[in-house]
C-alpha positions in Angstrom: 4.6 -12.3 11.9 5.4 -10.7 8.4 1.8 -9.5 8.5 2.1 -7.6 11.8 5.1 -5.8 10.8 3.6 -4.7 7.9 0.4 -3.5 9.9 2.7 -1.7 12.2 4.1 -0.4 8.6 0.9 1.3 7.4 -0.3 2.0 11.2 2.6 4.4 11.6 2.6 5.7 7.9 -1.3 6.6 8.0 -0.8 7.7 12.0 -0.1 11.4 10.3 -3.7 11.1 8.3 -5.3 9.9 11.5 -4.3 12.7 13.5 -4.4 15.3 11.1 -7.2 17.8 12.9 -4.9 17.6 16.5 -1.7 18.0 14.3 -3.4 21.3 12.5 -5.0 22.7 15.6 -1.2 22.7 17.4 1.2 23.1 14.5 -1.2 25.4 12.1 -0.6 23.5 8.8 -2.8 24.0 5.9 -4.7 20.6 4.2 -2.1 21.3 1.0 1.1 21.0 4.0 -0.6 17.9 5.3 -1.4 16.3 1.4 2.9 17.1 0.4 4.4 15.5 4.0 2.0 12.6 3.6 2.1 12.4 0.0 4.9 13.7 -1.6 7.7 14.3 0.9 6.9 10.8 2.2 6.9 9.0 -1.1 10.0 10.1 -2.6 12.1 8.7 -0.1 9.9 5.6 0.3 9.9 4.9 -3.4 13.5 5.4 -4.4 15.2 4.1 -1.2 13.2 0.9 -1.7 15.1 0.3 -5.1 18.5 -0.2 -3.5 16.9 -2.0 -0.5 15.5 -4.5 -2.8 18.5 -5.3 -4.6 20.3 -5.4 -1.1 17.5 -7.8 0.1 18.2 -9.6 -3.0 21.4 -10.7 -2.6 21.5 -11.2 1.3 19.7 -12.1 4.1 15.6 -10.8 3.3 14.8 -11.3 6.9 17.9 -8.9 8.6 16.9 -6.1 5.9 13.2 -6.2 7.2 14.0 -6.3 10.9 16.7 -3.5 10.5 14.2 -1.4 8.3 11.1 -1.9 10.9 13.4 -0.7 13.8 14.4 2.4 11.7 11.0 3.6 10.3 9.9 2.9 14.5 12.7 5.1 15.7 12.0 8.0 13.4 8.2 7.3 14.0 8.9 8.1 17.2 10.3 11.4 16.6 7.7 12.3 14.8 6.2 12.8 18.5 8.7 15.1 19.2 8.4 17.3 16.4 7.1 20.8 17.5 7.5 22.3 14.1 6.4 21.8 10.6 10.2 21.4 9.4 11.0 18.9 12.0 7.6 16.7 11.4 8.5 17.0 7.5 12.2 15.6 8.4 10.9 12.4 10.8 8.4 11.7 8.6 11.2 11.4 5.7 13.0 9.0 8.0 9.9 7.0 8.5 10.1 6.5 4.5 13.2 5.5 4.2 12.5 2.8 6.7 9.3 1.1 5.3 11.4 1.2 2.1 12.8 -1.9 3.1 9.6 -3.2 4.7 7.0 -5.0 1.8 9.4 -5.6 -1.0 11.3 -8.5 1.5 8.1 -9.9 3.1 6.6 -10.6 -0.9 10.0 -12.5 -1.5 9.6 -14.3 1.5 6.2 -15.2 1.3 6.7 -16.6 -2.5 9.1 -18.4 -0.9 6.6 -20.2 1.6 4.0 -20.5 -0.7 4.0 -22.1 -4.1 2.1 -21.0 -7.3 -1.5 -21.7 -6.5 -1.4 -20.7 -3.2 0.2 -17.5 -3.1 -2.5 -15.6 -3.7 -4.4 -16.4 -0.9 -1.0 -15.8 1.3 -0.4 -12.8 -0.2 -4.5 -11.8 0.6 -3.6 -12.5 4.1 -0.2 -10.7 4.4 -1.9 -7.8 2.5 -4.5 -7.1 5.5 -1.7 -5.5 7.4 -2.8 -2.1 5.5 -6.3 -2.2 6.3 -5.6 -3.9 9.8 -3.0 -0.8 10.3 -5.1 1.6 9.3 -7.8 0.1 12.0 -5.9 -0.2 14.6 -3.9 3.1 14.2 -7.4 4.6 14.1 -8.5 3.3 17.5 -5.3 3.5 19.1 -4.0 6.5 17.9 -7.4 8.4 18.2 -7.9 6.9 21.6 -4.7 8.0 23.1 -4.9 11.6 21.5 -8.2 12.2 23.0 -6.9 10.8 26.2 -3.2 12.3 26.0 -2.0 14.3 22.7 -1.0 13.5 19.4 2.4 13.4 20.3 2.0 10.4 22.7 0.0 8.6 19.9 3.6 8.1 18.0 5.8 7.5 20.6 4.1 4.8 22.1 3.0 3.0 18.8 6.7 3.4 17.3 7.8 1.8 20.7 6.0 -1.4 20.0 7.6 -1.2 16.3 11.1 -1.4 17.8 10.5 -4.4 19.9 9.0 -6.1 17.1 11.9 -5.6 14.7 13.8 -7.5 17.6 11.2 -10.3 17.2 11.6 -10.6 14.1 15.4 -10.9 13.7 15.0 -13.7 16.7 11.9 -15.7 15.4 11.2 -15.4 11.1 13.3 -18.1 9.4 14.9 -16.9 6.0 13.5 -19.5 3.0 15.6 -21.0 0.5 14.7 -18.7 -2.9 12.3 -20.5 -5.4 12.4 -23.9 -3.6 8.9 -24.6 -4.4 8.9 -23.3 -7.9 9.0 -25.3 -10.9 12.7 -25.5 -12.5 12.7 -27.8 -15.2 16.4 -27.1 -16.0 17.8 -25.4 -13.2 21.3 -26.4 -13.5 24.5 -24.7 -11.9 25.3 -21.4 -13.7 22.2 -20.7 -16.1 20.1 -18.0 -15.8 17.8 -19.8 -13.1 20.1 -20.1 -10.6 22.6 -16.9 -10.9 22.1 -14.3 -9.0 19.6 -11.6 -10.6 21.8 -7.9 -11.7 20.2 -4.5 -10.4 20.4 -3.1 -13.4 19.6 -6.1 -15.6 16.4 -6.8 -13.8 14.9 -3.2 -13.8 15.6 -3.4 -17.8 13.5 -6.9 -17.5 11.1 -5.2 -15.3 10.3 -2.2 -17.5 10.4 -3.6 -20.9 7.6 -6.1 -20.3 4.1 -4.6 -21.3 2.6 -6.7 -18.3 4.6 -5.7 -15.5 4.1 -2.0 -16.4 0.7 -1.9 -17.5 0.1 -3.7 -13.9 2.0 -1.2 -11.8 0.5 1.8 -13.5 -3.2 0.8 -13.0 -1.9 -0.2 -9.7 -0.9 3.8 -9.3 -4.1 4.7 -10.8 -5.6 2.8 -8.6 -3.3 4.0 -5.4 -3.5 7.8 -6.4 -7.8 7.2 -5.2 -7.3 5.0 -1.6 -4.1 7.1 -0.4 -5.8 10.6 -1.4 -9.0 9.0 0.2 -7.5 7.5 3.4 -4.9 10.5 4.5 -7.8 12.7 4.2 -11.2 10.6 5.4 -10.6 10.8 9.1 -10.6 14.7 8.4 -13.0 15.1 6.4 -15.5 12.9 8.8 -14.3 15.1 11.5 -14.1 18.7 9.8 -16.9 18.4 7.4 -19.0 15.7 8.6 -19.0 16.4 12.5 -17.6 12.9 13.9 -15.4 13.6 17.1 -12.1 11.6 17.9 -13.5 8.9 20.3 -16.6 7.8 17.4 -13.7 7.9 15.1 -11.6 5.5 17.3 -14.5 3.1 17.2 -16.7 3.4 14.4 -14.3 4.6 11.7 -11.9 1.4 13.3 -14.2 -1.1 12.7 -15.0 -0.1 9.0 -11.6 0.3 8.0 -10.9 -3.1 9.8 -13.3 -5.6 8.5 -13.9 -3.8 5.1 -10.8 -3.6 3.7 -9.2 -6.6 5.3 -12.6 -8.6 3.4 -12.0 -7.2 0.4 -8.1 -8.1 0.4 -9.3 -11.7 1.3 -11.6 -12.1 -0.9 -9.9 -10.7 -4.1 -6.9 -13.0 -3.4 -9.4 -16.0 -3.2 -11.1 -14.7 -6.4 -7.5 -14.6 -8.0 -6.6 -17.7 -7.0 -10.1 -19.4 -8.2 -9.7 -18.0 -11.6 -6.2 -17.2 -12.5 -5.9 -20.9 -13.2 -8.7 -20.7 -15.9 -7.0 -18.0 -17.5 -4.4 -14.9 -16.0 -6.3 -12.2 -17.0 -8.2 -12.6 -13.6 -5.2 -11.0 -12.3 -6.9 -8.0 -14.0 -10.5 -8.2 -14.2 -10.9 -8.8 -10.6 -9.6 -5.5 -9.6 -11.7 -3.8 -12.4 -14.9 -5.2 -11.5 -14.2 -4.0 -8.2 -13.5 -0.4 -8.8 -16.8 -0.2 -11.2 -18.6 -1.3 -8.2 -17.0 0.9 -6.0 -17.6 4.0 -7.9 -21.4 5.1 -6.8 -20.6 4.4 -2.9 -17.8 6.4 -3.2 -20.0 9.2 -4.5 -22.8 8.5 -1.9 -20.1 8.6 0.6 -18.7 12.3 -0.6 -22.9 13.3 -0.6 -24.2 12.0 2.7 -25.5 15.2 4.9 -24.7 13.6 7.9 -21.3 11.1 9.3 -23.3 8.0 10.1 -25.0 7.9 6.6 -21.4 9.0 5.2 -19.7 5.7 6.8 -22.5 3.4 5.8 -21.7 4.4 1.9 -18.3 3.9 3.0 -18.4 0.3 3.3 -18.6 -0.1 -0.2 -15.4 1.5 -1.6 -13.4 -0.1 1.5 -14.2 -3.2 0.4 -14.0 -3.1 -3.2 -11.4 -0.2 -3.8 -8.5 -2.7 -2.3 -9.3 -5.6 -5.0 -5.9 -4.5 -7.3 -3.6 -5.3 -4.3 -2.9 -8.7 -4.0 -3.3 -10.1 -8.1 -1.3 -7.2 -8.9 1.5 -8.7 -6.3 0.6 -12.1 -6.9 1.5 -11.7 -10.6 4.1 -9.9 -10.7 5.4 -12.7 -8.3 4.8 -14.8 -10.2 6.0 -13.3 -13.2 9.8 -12.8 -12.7 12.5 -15.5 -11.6 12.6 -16.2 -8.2 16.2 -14.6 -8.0 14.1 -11.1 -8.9 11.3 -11.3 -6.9 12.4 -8.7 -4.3 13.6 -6.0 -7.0 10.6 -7.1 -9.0 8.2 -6.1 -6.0 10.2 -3.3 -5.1 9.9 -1.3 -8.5 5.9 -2.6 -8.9 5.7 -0.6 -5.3 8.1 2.5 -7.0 6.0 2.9 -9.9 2.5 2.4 -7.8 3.5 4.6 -4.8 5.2 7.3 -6.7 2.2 7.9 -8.3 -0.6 6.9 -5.5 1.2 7.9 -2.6 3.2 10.5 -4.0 0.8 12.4 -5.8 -2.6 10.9 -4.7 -2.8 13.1 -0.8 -0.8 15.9 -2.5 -3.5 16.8 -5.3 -6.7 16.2 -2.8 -4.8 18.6 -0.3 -4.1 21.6 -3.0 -7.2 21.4 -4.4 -8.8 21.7 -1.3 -6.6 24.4 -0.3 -7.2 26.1 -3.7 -11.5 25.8 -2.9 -10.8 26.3 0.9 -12.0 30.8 0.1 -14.8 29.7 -2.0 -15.9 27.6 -0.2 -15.1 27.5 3.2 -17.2 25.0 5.2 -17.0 21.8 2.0 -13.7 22.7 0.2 -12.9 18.8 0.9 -16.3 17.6 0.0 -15.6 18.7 -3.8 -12.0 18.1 -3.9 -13.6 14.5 -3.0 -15.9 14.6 -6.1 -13.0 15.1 -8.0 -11.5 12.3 -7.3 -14.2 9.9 -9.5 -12.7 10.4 -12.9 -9.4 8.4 -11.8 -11.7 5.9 -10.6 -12.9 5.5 -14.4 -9.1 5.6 -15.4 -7.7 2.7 -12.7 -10.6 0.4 -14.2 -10.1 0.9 -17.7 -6.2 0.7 -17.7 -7.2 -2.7 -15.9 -9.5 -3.8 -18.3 -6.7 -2.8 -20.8 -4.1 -5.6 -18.6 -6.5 -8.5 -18.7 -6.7 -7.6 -22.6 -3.0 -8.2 -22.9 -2.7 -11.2 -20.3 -5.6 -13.1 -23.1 -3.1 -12.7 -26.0 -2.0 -16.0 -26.6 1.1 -14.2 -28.5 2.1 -13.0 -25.1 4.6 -16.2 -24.3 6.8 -14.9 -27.2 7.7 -11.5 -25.8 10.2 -12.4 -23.8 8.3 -14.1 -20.4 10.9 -16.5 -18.5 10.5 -20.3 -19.2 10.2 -20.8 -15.3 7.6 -18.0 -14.6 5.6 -19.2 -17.7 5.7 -22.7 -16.5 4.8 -21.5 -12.7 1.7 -20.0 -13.8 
């Protein structure tokens, strides 16, 4: 259930990426208008509101904050149908951020809470293919009724199906008792592993441990490549690469679907093979996977022609969304149970602030800025560009699993409950 709100959370975030070329042929926005109202506009109010949402979440009912939040980010998606200028899309699609604030941060508390260390990573891998099943099924759905219908119709009926599932979920997801499966070796009444966790104590916890901030900026790194890539793929297959709406609704679909739901999987099985060997395969399995995903992604930005484009694609879907679950996973497991929420909410302020937030709204300018020099392939090299932060995500990684092998590490401060969890 958590799983299918959160596809219906990236499905109506990447809806806007998806339908970009019918969105600029009726509302004449530029690609720089499209990277700032899918970037920037939308990540601000997704990456600040989920800070008081997570302490909120915190310290009440998980489950009620992610029903109310999926019926909110629905409503406005909805609107987004309704928009008929570039102000008003701007303004629905700020709403639609303020409700997924309050979407992932709950759901990785939650899970934690059904899944004990060992196991999480796996659950985590498989809550974590709501993006990439999302992003698939927005693409067939959401191309598929804009060719039939319009654009506009695409939202309205896909927000729909958000709101009745907010209802489901208030009726049918069960709120877990907070770290009931994790080790507590002293957990009496009134110490530090039972009280309640203060906002403002744990974002001091959160930022003045080297791990948990080394993690979420490669994370950003990492975020700045897919969400540039993804809000601008579907139009650059179609713009620069001649692919129509209906083969993106089912070839496009079906890559997005199976590659990076695979690569979720299987990086949350690697994690969880390894990590009890030693943590820093919380790290080195994401870098190994952007170093392999670097020369697809360039074959993919080369290819002359959209079916050789998509069959170099397949490499960086699967490998590109390797950082996702470790980096959730241990963070998780990282923190007392009590700041698991606010935990994952700041991992997802630091990553999406820079990812989300500035990853669509540099690929659009510099398109933008190459669009009179060159006119027909302005987002073929603003593509090419993109390969250098591919080098920095993997090396900032590398840099984490250095840190996570210092045996000296235990003595900076880690919790005696999240040590003894991992």
């Amino acid at each position: 259930m958590l799983c299918f709100v959160y596809v219906l959370n990236f499905l109506d975030r990447q809806l806007l990426s998806i339908l970009a070329k019918p969105i600029q042929d009726d509302l004449g926005v530029t690609d720089g208008q499209l990277g700032r109202i899918s970037g920037l506009y939308f990540a601000l109010f997704y990456c600040l509101i989920s800070i008081p949402v997570g302490w909120l979440a915190d310290r009440t009912n998980r489950v009620r904050v992610l029903s109310f939040a999926c019926a909110l980010w629905s409503a406005a998606t909805v609107a987004c149908g309704y928009s008929s200028t570039y102000p008003q899309l701007v303004a629905a699609r700020m709403a639609v951020g303020v409700g997924e604030a309050g979407g992932v941060p709950p759901s990785y508390a939650i899970i934690s809470d059904y899944f004990g260390p060992g196991t999480r990573g796996t659950a985590l891998g498989l809550f974590n293919l709501g993006p990439p099943l999302g992003q698939a099924l927005g693409v067939a759905f959401g191309a598929s009724i804009a060719a039939a219908y319009s654009w506009r119709s695409a939202f309205v009926v896909l927000g729909a199906v958000g709101v009745v599932t907010a209802v489901a979920v208030y009726l049918f997801v069960r709120e877990p008792a907070r770290g009931r499966l994790d080790f507590k070796p002293t957990a009496v009444p009134g110490t530090a592993a039972t009280e309640k966790a203060g906002f403002r104590e744990t974002i001091a916890m959160f930022f003045s441990r080297p791990v948990l901030v080394i993690v979420s900026l490669a994370s950003g790194a990492t975020q700045f490549v897919t969400y540039a890539s993804l809000n601008f793929t579907t139009l650059f297959l179609m713009r620069e690469k001649g692919m129509t709406l209906n083969e993106v609704a089912i070839y496009y679909a079906l890559l997005i679907g199976i590659g990076i739901s695979a690569g979720m999987y299987a990086s949350g099985r690697l994690v969880d093979k390894f990590a009890p060997r030693g943590k820093q395969a919380y790290a080195l399995v994401p870098a190994v996977g952007l170093t392999l995903a670097i020369p697809f992604f360039i074959g993919f930005v080369w290819a002359p022609t959209w079916p050789m484009a998509l069959l170099f694609l397949i490499g960086p879907t699967f490998f590109n969304y390797f950082y996702l679950s470790p980096a959730v996973a241990l963070v998780q497991e990282e923190v007392r149970p009590q700041e698991r929420v606010l935990a994952g909410a700041l991992l997802l302020l630091v990553m999406n602030l820079i990812g989300l937030g500035l990853g669509p709204t540099y690929l659009g300018a510099i398109s933008d800025l190459l669009r009179e020099s060159h006119p027909n392939n302005s987002l073929q090299i603003a593509f090419y560009t993109l390969v250098p932060f591919y080098v920095l995500a993997a090396l900032m990684f590398l840099g984490l699993a250095k840190r996570l092998s210092d045996p000296q590490r235990a003595v900076a401060g880690i919790p005696r409950e999240a040590g003894a969890e991992s």
